[in-house]
C-alpha positions in Angstrom: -111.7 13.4 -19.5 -108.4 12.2 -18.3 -106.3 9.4 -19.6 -104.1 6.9 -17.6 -102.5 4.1 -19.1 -104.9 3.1 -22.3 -107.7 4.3 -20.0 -110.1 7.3 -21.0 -111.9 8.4 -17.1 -114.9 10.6 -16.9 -114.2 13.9 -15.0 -117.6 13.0 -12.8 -115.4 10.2 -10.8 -113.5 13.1 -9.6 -116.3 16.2 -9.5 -119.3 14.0 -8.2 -119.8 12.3 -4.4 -121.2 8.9 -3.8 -121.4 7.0 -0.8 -123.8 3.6 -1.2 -127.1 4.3 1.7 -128.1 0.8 1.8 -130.5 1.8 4.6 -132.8 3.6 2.2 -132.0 1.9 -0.9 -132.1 -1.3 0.3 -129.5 -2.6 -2.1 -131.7 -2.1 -5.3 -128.8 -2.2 -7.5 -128.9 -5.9 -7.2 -132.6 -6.0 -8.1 -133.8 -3.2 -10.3 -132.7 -3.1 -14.3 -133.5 -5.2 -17.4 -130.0 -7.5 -17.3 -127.6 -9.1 -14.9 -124.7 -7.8 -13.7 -121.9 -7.5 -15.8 -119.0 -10.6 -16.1 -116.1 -10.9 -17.1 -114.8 -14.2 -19.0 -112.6 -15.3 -16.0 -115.3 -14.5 -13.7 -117.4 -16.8 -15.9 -115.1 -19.4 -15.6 -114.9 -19.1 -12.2 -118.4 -19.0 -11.5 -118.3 -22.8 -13.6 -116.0 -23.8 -11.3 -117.1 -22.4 -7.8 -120.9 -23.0 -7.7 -120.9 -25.4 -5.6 -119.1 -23.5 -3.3 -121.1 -20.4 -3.6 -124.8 -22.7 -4.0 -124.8 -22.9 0.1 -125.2 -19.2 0.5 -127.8 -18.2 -2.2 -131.6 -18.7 -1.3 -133.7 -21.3 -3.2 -135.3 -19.2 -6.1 -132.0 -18.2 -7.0 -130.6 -21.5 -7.2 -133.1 -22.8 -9.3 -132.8 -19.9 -11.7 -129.1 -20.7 -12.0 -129.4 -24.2 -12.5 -131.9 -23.6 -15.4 -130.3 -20.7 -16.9 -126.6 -21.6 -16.4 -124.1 -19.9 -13.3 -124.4 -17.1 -16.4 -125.9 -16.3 -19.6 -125.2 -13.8 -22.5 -126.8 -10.8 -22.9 -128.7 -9.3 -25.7 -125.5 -7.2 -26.6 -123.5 -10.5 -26.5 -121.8 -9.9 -23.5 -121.6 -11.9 -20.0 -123.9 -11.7 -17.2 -125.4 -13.3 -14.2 -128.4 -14.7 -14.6 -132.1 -13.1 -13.5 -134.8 -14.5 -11.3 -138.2 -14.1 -13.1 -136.6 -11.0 -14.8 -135.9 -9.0 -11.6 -132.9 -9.6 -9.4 -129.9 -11.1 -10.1 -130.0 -14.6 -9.2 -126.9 -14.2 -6.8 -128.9 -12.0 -4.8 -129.6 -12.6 -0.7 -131.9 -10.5 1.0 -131.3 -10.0 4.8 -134.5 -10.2 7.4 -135.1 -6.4 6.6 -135.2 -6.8 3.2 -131.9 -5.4 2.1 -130.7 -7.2 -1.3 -127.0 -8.0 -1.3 -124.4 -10.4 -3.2 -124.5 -14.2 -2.2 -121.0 -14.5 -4.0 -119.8 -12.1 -1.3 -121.2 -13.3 1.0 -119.7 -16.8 0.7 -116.4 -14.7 -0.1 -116.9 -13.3 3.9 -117.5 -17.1 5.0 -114.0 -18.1 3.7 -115.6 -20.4 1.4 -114.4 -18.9 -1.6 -111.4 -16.4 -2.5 -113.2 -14.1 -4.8 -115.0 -11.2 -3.8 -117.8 -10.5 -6.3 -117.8 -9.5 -9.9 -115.8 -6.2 -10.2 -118.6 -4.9 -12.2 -120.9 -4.9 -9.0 -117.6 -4.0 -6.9 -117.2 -1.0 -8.9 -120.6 0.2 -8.5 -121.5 3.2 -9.6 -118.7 2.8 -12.3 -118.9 1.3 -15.3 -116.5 0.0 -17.4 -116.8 -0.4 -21.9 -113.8 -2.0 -23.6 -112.4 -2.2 -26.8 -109.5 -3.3 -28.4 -107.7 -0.1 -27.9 -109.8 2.0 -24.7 -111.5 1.5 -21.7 -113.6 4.1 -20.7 -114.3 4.1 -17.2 -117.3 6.3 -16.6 -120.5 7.2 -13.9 -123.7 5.6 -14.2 -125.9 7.9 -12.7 -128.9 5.5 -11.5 -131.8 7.3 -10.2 -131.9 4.2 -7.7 -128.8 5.8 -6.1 -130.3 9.3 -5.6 -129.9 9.0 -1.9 -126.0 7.9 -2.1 -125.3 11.1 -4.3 -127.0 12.8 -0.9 -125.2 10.9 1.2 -122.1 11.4 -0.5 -122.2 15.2 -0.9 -122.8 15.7 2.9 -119.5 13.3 4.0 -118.1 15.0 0.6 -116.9 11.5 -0.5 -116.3 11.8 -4.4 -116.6 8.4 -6.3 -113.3 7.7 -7.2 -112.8 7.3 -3.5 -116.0 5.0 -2.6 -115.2 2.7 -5.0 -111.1 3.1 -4.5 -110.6 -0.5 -3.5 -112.7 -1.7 -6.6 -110.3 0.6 -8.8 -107.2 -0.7 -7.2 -108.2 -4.1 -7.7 -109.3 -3.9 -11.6 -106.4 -1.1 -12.7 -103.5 -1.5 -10.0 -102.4 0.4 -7.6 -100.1 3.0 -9.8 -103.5 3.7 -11.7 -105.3 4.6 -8.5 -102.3 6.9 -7.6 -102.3 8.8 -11.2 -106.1 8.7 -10.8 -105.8 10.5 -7.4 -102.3 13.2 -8.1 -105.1 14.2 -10.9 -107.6 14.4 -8.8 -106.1 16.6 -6.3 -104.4 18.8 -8.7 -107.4 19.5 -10.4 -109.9 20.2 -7.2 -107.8 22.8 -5.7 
């Protein structure tokens, strides 16, 4: 474990490789698991006050899910999510002509319609993130959905902290990353 800031990181951001294969997953992350994605409050509130902006780019069962659940909803551990269509993929969810599940909130974010990305829970991906009111642990979820990006990340020998760099920079700051990565390369030599 190393600490930055009032951070506690998991050594496997450092010691394991990840590099996302949607070609054989298929973006699965967006569709597999029991919950939504992860939200924070000012992502809520921007959801409130973007939908209509985002709406355009999200297919129809997905819209309707939204506007009968809400542009979230709150977990069974209380937290903030998006919401689910029929219990399976996360109602922000586009699939391409292939098949391949990605985020309609990014996509309208390429369009220029909107100035956020997507949540930084889904940004982070494979990292997670549990806060209290003194830590946040940043740690791996190792998803056996994502077998083939571990594979794919060992052979380009890509270790997570580096796939999901931007995602880091953009939730901890740059002079995180930075401490992040002097620790990193201290410690793999």
């Amino acid at each position: 474990m190393l600490s930055i800031e009032n951070t506690l990181i998991s050594d496997e951001l450092i010691s394991e490789d990840f590099v996302c294969n949607i070609s054989r997953c298929k973006g699965e992350c967006c569709v597999a698991g029991e919950a939504g994605a992860p939200l924070e409050k000012k992502e809520t509130t921007f959801l409130e006050k973007n939908f209509l902006k985002i709406k355009p780019f999200l297919n129809p069962k997905g819209i309707k899910s939204i506007e009968d659940q809400g542009v979230f909803v709150k977990g069974t551990d209380g937290d903030f999510e998006t919401p689910l269509v029929d219990g399976e993929e996360c109602a922000y969810t586009v699939f391409s002509e292939s098949g391949i599940a990605s985020c309609g909130i990014e996509k309208a974010h390429n369009q220029g319609a909107i100035d956020f990305q997507k949540p930084i829970s889904c940004h982070l991906y494979p990292v997670r993130i549990q806060s209290n009111e003194k830590m946040v642990a940043v740690n791996y979820h190792n998803w056996s959905i994502c077998s083939d990006a571990c594979n794919l990340g060992n052979t380009l020998k890509i270790p997570i902290y580096q796939f999901v760099k931007k995602a880091l920079i953009r939730k901890f700051g740059k002079a995180w990353f930075e401490a992040l990565e002097e620790f990193a390369k201290k410690t793999s030599k």
